[in-house]
N, C-alpha and C positions, 0 to 999 in steps of 0.2 A: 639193490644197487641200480636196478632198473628205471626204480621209481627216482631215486637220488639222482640218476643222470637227467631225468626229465627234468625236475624242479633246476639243477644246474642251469640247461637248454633254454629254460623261461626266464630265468633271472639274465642272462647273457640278451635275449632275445629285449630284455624289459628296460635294459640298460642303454641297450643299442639306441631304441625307440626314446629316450631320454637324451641322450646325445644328440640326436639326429635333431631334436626340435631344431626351428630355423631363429636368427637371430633378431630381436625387436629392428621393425624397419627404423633407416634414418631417411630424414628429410631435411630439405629446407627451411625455413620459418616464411611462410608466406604473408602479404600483408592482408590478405584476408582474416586469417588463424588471428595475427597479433591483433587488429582490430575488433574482432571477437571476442579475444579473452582481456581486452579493456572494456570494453562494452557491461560484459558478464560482471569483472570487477567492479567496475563504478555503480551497475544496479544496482548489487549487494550490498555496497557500504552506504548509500544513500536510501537504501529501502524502497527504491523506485516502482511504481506502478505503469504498466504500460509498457509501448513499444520503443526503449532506447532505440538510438541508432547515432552512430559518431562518423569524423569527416576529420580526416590528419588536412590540419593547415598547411603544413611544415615537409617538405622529402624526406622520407624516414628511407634508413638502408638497413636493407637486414640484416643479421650475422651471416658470414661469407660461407662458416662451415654448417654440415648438416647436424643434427641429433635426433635421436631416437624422443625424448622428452621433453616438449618446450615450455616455460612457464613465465610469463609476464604477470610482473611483480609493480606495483603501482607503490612508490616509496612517500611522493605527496600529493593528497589532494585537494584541489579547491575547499574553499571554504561550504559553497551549497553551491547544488546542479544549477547550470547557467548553459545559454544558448552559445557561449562562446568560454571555452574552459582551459584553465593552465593547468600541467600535469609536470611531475617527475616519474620516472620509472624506468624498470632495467628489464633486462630479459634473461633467463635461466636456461640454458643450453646444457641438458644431463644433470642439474644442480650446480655447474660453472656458471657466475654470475656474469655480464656483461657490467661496460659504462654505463652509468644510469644517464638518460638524456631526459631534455625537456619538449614538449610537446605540445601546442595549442590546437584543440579539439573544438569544431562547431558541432552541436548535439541538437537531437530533435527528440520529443519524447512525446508520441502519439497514446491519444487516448481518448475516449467514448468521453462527450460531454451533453451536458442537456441544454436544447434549443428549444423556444416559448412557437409550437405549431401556431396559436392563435394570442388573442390580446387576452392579457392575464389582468385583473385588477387587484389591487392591493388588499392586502386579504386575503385572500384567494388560498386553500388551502393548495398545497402541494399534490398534484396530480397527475404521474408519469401517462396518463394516459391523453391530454393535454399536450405533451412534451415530446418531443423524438430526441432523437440522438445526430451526432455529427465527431467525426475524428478531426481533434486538435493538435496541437504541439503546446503541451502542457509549460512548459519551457517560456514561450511567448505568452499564452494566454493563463499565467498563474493563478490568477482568483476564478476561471474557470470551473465551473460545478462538474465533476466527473458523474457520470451516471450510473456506478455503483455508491451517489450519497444522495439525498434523500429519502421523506419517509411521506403518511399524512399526518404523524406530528410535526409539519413543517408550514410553514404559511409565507405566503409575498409578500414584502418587505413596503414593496410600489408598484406600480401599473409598468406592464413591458408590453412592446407591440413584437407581432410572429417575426420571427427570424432572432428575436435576439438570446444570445450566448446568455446563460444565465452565467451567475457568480454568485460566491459567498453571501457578501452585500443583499443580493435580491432577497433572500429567506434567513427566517430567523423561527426559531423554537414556540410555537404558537401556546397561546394561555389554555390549559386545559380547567384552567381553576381560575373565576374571575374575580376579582374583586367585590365585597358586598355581596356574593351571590352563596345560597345556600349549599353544602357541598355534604358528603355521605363522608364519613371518617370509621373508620374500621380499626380496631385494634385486636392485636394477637399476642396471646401469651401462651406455648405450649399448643395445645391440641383449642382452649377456650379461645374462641374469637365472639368481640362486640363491635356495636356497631350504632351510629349516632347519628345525629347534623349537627353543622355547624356553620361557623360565618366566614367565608374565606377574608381575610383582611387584608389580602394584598395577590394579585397579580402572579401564576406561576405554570411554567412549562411539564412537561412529562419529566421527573429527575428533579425538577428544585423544591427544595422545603420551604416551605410558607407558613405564615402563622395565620391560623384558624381561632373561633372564640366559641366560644359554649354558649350559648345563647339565655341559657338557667341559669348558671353561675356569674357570668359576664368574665369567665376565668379565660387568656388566653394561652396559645401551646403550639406547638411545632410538631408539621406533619409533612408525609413527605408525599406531591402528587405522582400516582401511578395512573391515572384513565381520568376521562371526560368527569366533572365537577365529585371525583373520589378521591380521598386522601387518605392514608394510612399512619399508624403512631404503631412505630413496633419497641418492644420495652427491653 
């Protein structure tokens, strides 16, 4: 009985301590919070890189009353991220939905881009050490080269002088395979690999298939280049 009154004592005691927890706080919805979980939303669905940052046009009011749970709910968006964005969307108080309102957003969307330190000439392979960085607003400068993209399969497109903002446009996928020029072809089947020359017959980057010629046979064939004048035929 003794023990029976104990385990009673604990379970009374373990109930109390269950009751007692305190209630989820409520608050207001501040326009910091809302601006944030617009921010967060619109990264997400645009797959954004970099530092969003948004700017309400428009006097937004908050809801009058508090909650424990707030969730802003983005009903439509723009067509693509833009320096200047129209928006629909509502607010969720507890899961109670508000009016949805409209909202014109100016966005900044910072991000590490690559700048020519010195004069690059055309041709010129791709060489981050050449290159520094500068934060943008990808938003403004779109064809801006972010500096997680390049590689040294890359080459300059033109001659830039120091200071300028690279882009797209400036680099293009350089010929690892040239034209006319003799190239190593490798072919694998299973564990047997061979390996040959051939004629490259045209022009092609790390990733494109080019047709190559046998130079015995005069037979040509489709390989695909992986490294400097090597191509591969896998079957």
């Amino acid at each position: 009985m003794r023990h029976l009154g104990i385990h009673i004592l604990s379970f009374v005691l373990l109930a109390s301590a269950v009751v007692a927890l305190p209630a989820p706080p409520v608050a207001l919805l501040t326009r910091e919070h809302f601006v944030t979980e617009l921010t967060r939303d619109l990264a997400g669905h645009f797959n954004l890189e970099g530092d969003l940052q948004l700017e309400l046009l428009r006097p937004w009011m908050p809801p009058a009353q508090p909650a424990a749970v707030w969730t802003v709910e983005i009903l439509e968006y723009p067509t693509a991220p833009a320096s200047s964005m129209l928006i629909r969307c509502r607010v969720l108080a507890d899961g109670t939905a508000g009016e949805p309102v409209v909202l014109v957003l100016r966005a900044v969307l910072w991000r590490e881009a690559w700048i020519a330190r010195q004069p690059l000439g055309n041709g010129a392979i791709f060489n981050p050490s050449e290159l520094e960085t500068r934060r943008v607003d990808m938003l403004r400068e779109r064809d801006a080269l972010p500096a997680t993209a390049g590689d040294r399969s890359f080459a300059l497109t033109r001659s830039v002088s120091p200071g300028h903002l690279l882009n797209w446009r400036d680099i293009a996928r350089r010929p690892l395979v040239r034209k006319g020029s003799l190239v190593e072809v490798s072919a694998a089947e299973g564990q047997l690999t061979i390996t040959m020359k051939a004629l490259a017959m045209e022009n092609g980057a790390r990733g494109d298939t080019v047709t190559v010629r046998n130079p015995e046979s005069r037979k040509d064939f489709a390989a695909l280049v992986i490294d400097e004048n090597h191509v591969q035929v896998r079957f």
